[in-house]
Backbone bond lengths (Angstrom), bond angles and torsions (degrees), N, CA, C in turn:
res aa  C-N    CA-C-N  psi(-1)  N-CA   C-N-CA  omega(-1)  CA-C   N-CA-C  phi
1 X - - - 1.440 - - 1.528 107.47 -
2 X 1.659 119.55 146.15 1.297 122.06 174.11 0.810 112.77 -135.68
3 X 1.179 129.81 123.75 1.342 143.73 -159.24 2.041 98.90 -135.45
4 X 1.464 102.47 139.25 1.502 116.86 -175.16 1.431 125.39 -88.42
5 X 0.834 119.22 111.87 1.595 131.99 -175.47 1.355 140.20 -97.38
6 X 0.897 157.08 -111.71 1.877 146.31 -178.90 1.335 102.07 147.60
7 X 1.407 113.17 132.29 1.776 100.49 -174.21 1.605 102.21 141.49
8 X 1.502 107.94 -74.54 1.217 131.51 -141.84 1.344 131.01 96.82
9 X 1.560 104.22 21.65 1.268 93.26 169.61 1.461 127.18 -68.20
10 X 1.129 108.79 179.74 2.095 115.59 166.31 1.099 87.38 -164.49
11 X 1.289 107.21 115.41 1.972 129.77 166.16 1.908 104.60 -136.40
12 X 1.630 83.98 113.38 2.108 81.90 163.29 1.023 81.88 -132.50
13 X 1.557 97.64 149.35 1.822 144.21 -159.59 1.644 91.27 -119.39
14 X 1.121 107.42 144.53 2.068 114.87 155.58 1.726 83.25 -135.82
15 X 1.278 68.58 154.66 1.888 112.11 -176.57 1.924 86.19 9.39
16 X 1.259 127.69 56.23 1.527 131.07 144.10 1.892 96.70 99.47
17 X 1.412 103.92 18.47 1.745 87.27 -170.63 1.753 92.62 -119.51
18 X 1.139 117.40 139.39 1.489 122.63 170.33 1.592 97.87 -60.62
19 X 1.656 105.25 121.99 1.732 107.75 167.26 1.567 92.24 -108.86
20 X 1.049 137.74 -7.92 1.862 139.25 -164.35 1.533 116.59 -148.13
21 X 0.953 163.92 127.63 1.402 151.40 165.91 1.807 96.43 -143.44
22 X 0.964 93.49 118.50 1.813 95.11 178.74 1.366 127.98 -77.90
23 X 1.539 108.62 -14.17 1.278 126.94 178.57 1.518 124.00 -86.41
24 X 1.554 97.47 -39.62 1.613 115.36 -155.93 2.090 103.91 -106.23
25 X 1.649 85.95 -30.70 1.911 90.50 -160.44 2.195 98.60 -107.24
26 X 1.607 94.51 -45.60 1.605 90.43 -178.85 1.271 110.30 -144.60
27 X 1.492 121.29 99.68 1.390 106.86 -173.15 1.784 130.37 -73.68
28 X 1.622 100.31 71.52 1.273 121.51 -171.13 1.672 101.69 -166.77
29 X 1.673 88.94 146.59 1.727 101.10 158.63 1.007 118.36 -65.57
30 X 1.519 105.98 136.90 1.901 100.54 173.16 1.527 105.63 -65.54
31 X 1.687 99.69 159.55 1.762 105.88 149.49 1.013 116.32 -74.13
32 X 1.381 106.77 166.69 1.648 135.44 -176.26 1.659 98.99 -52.81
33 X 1.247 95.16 111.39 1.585 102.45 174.23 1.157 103.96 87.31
34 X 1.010 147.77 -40.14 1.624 131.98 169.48 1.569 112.43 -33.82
35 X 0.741 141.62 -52.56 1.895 141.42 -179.01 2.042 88.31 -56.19
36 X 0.980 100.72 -70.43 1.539 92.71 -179.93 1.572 137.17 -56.47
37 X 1.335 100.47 -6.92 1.850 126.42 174.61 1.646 92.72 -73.84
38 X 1.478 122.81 -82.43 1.132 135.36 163.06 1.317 126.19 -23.19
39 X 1.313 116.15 -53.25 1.995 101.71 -176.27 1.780 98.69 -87.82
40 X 1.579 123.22 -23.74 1.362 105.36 139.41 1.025 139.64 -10.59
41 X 1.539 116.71 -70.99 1.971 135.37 -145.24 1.503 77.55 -90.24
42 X 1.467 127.58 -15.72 1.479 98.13 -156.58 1.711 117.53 -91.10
């Protein structure tokens, strides 16, 4: 789901758990494929 925001945030959730938050966990966009490395390992 994507839902629009103001800020700059970037937060993706799986099944309700923060795997990314750009604000709170890395203040940066992931690379290409990094979001998909992660819900991988998980």
């Amino acid at each position: 789901m994507l839902i629009e925001g103001s800020g700059g945030d970037f937060e993706v959730k799986v099944d309700g758990e923060v795997v990314w938050d750009k604000l709170r966990l890395e203040p940066r966009f992931p690379d290409r494929g990094e979001i998909t490395a992660i819900i991988q390992q998980r």
